[in-house]
C-alpha positions as CSV (number, residue, x, y, z in Angstrom):
1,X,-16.5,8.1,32.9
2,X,-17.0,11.8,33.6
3,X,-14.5,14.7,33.7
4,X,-14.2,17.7,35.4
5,X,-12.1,19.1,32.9
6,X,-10.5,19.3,29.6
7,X,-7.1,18.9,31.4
8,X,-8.6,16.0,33.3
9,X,-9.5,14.4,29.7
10,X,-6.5,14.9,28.2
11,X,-4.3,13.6,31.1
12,X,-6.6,10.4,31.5
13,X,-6.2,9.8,27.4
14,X,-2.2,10.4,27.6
15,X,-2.2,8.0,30.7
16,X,-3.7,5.0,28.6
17,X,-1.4,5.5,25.9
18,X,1.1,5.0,28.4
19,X,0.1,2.3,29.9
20,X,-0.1,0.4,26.5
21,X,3.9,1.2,25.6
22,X,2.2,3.5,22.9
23,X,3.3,7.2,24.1
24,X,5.4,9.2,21.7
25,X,8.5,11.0,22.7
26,X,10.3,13.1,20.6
27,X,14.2,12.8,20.9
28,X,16.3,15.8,20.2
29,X,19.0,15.9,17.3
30,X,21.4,18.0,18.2
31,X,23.7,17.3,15.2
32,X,23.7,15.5,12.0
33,X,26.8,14.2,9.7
34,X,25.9,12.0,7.7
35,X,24.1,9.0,8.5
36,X,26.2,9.7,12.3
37,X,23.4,11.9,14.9
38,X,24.2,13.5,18.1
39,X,22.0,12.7,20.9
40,X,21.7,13.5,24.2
41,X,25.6,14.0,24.2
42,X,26.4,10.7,22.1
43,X,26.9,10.0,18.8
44,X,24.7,7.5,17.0
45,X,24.4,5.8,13.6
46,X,20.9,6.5,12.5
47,X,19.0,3.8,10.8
48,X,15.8,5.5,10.9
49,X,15.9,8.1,8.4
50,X,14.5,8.2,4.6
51,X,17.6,10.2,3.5
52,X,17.6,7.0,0.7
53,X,20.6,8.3,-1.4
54,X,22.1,10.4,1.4
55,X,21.6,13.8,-0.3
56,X,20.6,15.4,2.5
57,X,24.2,17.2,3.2
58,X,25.5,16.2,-0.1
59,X,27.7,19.7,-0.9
60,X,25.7,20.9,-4.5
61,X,22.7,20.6,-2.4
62,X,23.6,22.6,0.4
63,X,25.4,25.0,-1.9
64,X,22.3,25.1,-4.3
65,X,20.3,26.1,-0.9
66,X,22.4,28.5,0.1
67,X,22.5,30.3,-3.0
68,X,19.2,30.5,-3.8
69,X,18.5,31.7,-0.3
70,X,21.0,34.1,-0.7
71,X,19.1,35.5,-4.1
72,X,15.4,35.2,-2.5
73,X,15.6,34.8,0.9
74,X,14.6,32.1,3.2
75,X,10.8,32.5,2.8
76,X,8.5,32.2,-0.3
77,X,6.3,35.5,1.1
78,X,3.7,34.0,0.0
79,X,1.1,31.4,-1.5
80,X,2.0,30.0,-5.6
81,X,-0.7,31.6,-7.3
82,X,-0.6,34.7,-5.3
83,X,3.4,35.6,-5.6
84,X,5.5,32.8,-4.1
85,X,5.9,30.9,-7.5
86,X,9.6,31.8,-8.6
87,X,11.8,30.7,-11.1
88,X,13.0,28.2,-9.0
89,X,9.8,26.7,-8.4
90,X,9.0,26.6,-12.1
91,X,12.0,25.0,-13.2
92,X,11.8,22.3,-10.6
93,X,8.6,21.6,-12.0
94,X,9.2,20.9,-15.6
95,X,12.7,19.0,-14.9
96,X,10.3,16.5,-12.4
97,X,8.0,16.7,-15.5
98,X,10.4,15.8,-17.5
99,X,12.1,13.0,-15.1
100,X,9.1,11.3,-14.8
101,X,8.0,11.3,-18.6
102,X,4.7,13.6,-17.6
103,X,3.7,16.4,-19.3
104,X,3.7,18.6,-16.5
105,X,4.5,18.4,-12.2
106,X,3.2,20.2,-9.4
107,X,4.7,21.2,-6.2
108,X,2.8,20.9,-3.3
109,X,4.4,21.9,0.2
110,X,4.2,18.2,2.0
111,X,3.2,14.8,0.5
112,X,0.0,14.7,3.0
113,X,-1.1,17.7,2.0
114,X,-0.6,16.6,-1.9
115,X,-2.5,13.7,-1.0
116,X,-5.4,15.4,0.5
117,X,-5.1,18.2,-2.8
118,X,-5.7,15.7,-5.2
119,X,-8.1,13.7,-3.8
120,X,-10.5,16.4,-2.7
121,X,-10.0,18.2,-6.1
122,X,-11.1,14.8,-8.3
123,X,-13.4,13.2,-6.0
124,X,-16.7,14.3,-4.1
125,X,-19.7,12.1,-2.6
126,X,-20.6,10.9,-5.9
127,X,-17.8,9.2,-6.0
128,X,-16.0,5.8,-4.7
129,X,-12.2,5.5,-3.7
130,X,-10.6,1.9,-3.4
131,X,-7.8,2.2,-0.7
132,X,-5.1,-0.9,0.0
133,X,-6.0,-1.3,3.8
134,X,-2.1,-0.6,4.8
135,X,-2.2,3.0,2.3
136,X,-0.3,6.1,4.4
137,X,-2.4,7.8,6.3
138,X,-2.5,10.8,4.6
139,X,-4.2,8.9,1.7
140,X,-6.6,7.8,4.0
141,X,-7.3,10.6,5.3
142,X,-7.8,12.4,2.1
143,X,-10.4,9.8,1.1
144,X,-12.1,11.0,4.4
145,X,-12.1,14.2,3.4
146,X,-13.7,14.2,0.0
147,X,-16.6,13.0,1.1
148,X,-16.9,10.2,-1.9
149,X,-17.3,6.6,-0.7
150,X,-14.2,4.4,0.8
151,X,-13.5,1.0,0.3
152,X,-10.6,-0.4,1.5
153,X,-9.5,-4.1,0.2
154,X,-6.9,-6.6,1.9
155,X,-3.3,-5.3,1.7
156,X,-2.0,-6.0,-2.4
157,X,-5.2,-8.4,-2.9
158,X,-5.9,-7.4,-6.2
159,X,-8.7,-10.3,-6.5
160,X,-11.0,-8.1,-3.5
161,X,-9.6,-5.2,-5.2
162,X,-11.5,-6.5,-8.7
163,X,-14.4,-7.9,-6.7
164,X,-15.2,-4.4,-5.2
165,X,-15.0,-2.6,-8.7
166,X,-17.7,-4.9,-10.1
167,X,-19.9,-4.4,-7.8
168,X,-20.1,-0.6,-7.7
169,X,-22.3,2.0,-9.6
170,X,-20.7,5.2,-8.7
171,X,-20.3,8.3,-11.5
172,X,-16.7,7.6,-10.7
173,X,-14.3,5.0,-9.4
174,X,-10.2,6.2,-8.3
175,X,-7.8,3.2,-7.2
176,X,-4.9,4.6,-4.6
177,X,-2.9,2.9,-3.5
178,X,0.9,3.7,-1.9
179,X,3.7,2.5,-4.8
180,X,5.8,1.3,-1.8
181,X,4.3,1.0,1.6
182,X,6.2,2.8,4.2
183,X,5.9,0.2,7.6
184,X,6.8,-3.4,5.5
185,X,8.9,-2.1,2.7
186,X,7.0,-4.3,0.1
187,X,6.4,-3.1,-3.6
188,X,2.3,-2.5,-4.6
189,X,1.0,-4.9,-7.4
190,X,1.1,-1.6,-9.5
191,X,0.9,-3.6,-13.1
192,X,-2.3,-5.3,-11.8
193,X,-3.5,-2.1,-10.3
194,X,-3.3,-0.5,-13.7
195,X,-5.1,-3.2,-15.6
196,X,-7.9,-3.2,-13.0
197,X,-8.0,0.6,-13.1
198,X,-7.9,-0.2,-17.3
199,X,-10.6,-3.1,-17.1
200,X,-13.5,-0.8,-15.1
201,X,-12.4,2.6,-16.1
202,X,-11.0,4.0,-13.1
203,X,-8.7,6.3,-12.0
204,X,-5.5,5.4,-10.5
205,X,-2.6,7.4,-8.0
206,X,0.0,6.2,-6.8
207,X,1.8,7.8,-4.0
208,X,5.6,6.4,-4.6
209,X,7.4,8.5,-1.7
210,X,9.2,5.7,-1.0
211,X,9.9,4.2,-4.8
212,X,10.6,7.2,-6.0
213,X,14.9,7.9,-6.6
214,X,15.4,4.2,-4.9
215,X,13.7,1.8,-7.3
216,X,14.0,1.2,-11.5
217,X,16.6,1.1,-13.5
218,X,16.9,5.0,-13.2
219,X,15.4,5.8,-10.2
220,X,12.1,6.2,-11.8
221,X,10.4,4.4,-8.3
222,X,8.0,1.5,-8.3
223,X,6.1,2.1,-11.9
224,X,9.5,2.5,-13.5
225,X,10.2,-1.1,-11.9
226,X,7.2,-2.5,-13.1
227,X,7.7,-1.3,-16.6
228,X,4.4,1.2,-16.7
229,X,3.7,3.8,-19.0
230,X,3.0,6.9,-17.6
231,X,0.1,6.6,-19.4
232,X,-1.2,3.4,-17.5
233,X,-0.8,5.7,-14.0
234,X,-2.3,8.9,-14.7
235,X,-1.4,10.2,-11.1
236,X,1.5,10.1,-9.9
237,X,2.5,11.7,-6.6
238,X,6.0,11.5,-4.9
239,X,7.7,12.9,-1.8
240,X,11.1,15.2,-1.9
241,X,12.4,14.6,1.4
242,X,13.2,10.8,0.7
243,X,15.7,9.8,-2.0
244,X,16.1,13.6,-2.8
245,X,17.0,14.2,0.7
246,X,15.2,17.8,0.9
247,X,11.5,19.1,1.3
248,X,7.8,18.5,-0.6
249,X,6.5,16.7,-2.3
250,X,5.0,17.0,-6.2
251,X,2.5,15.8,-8.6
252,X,3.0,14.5,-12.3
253,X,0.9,13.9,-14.7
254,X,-1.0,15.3,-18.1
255,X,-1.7,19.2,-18.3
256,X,-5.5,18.6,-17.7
257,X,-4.7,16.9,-14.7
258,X,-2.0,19.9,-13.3
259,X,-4.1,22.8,-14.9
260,X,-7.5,21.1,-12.8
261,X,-5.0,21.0,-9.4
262,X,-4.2,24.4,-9.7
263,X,-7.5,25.5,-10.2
264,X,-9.2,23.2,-7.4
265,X,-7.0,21.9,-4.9
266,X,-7.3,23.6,-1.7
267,X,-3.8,22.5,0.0
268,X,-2.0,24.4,-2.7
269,X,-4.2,27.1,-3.5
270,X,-4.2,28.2,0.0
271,X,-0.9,27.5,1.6
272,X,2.5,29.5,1.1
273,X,5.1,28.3,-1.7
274,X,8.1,26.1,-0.4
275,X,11.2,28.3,0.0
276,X,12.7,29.2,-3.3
277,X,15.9,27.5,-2.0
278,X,14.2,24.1,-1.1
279,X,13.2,24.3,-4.6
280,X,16.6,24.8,-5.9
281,X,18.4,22.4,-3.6
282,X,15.6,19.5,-5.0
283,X,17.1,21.0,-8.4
284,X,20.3,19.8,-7.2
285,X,19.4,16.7,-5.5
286,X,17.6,15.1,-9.2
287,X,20.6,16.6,-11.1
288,X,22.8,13.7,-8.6
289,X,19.8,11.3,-8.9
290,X,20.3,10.9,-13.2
291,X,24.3,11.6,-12.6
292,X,25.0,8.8,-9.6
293,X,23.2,5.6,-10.2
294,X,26.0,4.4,-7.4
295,X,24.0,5.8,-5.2
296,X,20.9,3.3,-5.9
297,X,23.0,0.7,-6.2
298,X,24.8,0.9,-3.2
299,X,21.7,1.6,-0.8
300,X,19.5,-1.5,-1.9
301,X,22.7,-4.0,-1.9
302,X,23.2,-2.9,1.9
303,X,19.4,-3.4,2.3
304,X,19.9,-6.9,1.3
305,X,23.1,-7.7,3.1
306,X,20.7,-6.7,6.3
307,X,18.2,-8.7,5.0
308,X,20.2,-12.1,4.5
309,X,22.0,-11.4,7.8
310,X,18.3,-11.0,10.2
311,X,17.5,-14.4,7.9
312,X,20.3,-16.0,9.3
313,X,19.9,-15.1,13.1
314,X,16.0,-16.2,12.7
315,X,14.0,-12.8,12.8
316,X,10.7,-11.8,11.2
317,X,11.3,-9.8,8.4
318,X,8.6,-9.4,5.6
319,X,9.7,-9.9,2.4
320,X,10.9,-6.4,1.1
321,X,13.1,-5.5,-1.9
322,X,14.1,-1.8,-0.5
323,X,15.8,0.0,1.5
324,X,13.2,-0.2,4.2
325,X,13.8,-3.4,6.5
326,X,11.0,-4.2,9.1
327,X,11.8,-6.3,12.1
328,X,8.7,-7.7,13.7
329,X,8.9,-7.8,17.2
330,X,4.9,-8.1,18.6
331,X,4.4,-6.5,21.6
332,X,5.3,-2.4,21.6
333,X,6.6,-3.1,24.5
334,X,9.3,-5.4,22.6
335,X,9.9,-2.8,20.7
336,X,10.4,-0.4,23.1
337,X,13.2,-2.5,24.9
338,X,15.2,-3.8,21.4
339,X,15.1,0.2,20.1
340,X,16.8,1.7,23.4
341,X,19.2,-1.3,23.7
342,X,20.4,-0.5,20.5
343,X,20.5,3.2,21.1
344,X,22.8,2.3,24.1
345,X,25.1,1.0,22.1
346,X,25.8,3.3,19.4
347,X,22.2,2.4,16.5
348,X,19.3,5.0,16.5
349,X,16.5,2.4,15.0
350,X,13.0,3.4,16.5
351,X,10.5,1.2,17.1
352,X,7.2,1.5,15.1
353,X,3.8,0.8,17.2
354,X,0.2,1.0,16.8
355,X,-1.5,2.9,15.6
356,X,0.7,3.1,13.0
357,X,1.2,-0.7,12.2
358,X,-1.5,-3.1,13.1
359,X,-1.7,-4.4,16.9
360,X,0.7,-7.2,17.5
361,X,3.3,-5.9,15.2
362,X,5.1,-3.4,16.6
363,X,8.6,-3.7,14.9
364,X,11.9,-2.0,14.8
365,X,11.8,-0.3,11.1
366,X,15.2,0.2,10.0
367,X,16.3,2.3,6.8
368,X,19.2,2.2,4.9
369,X,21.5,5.3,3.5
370,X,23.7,5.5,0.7
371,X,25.8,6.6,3.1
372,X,26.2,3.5,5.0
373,X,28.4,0.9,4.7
374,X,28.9,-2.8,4.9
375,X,30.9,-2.0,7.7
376,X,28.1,0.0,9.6
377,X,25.4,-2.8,8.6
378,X,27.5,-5.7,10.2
379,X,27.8,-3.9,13.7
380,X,24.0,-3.5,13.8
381,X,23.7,-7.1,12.9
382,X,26.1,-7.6,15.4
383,X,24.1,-6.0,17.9
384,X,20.5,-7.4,16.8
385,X,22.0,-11.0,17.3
386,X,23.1,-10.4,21.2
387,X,19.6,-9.2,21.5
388,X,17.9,-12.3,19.8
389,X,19.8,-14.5,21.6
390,X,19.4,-12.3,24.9
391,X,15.3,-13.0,24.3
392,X,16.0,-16.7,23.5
393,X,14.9,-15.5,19.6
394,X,11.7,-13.9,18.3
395,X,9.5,-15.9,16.2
């Protein structure tokens, strides 16, 4: 097929998606309290956010914001190694550090962007990368973009995982895989994943945006869960806008590792600082993750109250021990319909469709908040059965 135009190409590309229940719409928020949004007039309990811990508005994290924007303003000025790296900035750094039992951190502006840092900075074609097949896409991506050889293996098969490794003669081998993955909720094999990375010495990251603040007995995330050294995961990247509730994301690990970052990865050489008073108000948000283990507590017991109550009305749910709850529903289309019911009466809960999850399982992916409670969780349940029994059940 031809086109007389760009426009013409575009349009004909937006139409398809379209027509396969796969165009994106952005809904605005025009207020948040809370795990309560205003939408289009209405208010809404949102089950689609990552705010894990419910820090987001927590009042020493908005205060610690406000401060420090007050002190340097609302803007870093400029890049960290040019003269946007403050005393804020530093400080976070060597309280993740020390969080996270690493000898040093580094900030990075957005977890894709720390993905795509570290990758390019430790890799090049030389190398090969071994990628679970349902890793975030920004660590696929970043494979893509260091030019070193991809193999991806079957999602947490650890036995194609070892497979691939023997068979490979490149200068240098570097496992990723996600700590939790973001779509199904489900914890990586990250003790294997060390001992393979161990066995054929390898590298190993692992991005734990979605671990991190939620799972171990101190919010440690997924490696803290498994009982890992830092050691045993040299790389260790996590997200700030989850658990923490606020904005970045960081890297951990020995100085070697931090000191060759600086030095050589272009997504934080070459992009401006986070706002001092992000930096401060993640300060404020890991003081309330070591003080409130309530927090944790709470958010992962309502995440398994959902989960035996969707058991009960007969829905597919994947096995998933955190706060993210999947509810496969098949057809985006499905998905579509469940997600605005529910919007109509009083549940934001968005529906998840390919590209992002594989075809034929579009899903509803709903997220829990320290800030909800049992009480919030039974209405939705509430809800999701008049639906299941509206569609005669979804197998």
């Amino acid at each position: 097929m031809s086109y007389s135009s760009l426009p013409d190409h575009f349009a004909a590309r937006l139409e398809a998606l379209q027509a396969q229940d796969l165009y994106r719409r952005r809904r605005v928020v025009e207020a948040v309290a809370g795990t309560r949004v205003h939408m289009d007039g209405r208010e809404l309990i949102n089950f689609s956010s990552n705010d894990y811990l419910g820090l987001a508005d927590h009042p020493r994290v908005v205060e610690a914001f406000r401060r420090a924007a007050g002190e340097y303003g609302v803007g870093s000025g400029a890049a960290h190694l040019i003269s946007g790296h403050t005393r804020e900035h530093h400080r976070f750094e060597e309280e993740l550090a020390d969080f996270t039992g690493r000898e040093r951190a580094l900030l990075f502006s957005t977890g894709y962007m720390a993905n795509a840092g570290v990758i390019a900075a430790l890799t090049d074609r030389h190398d090969a990368i071994y990628e679970d097949r349902l890793n975030h896409a920004s660590l696929i991506d970043a494979a893509q973009l260091s030019r070193a050889k991809m193999k991806r293996y079957a999602h947490v098969d650890t036995t194609a995982l070892a497979a691939l490794l023997g068979n490979d003669g490149s200068r240098w081998r570097l496992i990723v895989s996600d700590g939790v993955f973001s779509m199904d909720g489900d914890v990586a094999p990250v003790a294997e994943l060390a001992q393979l990375a161990t066995d054929h010495a390898a590298g190993l990251l692992i991005d734990d945006a979605h671990g991190f603040g939620v799972l171990g007995a101190r919010g440690g995330g997924s490696l803290e869960a498994a009982g890992l050294d830092p050691a045993e995961v040299p790389i260790l990247m996590c997200t700030l806008g989850k658990a923490l509730g606020v904005f970045g994301a960081f890297v951990a690990g020995d100085a070697a590792l931090i000191e060759t970052l600086i030095q050589s990865a272009r997504s934080y050489i070459y992009t401006t600082a986070l706002p001092p008073a992000v930096a401060a108000a993640g300060r404020a948000a890991l003081s309330l993750l070591r003080e409130e283990s309530w927090r944790r507590d709470h958010v992962l017991a309502l995440a398994q109250h959902f989960r035996a109550g969707v058991m009960q009305l007969g829905l597919q749910s994947p096995p998933s021990p955190t706060p993210i709850q999947p509810l496969i529903l098949g057809e985006a289309a499905t998905a579509l319909a469940w997600s605005a019911a529910l919007a109509r009466t009083g549940f934001l809960v968005q529906a998840i469709r390919p590209p992002t999850v594989p075809a034929g399982s579009a899903r509803l992916r709903v997220t829990f908040s320290a800030g909800h409670t049992q009480a919030d969780v039974d209405a939705l349940l509430a809800q999701l059965e008049t639906l299941a029994r509206g569609a005669g059940g979804v197998t």
